[in-house]
Each structure stands twice: as C-alpha cells, then as structure tokens.
C-alpha positions in Angstrom: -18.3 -29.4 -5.2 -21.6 -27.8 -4.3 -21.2 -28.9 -0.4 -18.0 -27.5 -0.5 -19.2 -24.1 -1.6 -22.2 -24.8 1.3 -19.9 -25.4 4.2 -17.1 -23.2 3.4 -18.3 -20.2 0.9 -17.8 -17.5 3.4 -14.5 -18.7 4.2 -13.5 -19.1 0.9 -15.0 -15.6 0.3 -13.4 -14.2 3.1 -10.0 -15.4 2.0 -10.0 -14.5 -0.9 -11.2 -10.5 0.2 -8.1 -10.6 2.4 -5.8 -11.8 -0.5 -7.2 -8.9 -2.6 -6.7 -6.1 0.1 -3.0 -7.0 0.8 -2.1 -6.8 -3.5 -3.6 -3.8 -3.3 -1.8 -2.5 -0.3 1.3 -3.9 -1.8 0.4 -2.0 -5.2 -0.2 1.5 -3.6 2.4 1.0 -1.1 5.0 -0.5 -3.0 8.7 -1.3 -1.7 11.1 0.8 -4.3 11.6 4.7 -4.8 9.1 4.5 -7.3 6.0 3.8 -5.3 3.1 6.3 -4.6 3.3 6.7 -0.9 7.5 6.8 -0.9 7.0 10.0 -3.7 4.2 11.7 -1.5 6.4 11.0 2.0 9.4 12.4 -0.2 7.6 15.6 -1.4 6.3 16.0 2.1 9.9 15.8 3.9 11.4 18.1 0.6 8.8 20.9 1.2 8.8 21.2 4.8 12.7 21.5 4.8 12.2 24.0 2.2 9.6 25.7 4.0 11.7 26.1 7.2 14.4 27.7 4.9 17.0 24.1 6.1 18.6 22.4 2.9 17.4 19.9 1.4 18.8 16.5 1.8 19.6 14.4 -1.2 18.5 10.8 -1.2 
C-alpha cells in the first residue's frame, strides 16, 4: 500500500482535486430551474427587458 501512495500520490491527489471541482461546478451550476446561475441569468434577462421598457417574457 505504501508504494502505491509513493508512485502514484500526486496522481491519485490530482484526481481526486478534479472530481471535487466538477461536483462543485455541478452544485452551483446545477441543470433544473432551480439552480443558482439559471435564477441569476433569469433575473438578469427579466431586468434588462424591464429596463428597456419591452415585456417580459414568461418562462
């Protein structure tokens, strides 16, 4: 077990780094309605048509 760890640590660390950036990617980014960066792209799209006086479209 310990030369395991010797020859492939960094890799195993590295993998491991990369697994945890993508679930939290997938956690802010979501793939419903009800994920943070759909709400703030949806408030963003909802403000600008109301700032240009337009109507607002419903989802």
């Amino acid at each position: 077990m310990d030369e395991i760890f010797k020859q492939y640590g960094s890799t195993i660390i590295t993998v491991l780094a990369i697994i945890a950036v993508i679930a939290v990617i997938k956690l802010v980014i979501g793939n419903d309605a009800n994920s943070i960066v759909y709400e703030a792209f949806a408030n963003l799209i909802k403000s600008f048509y109301k700032d240009a006086g337009g109507v607002i479209p419903q989802a």
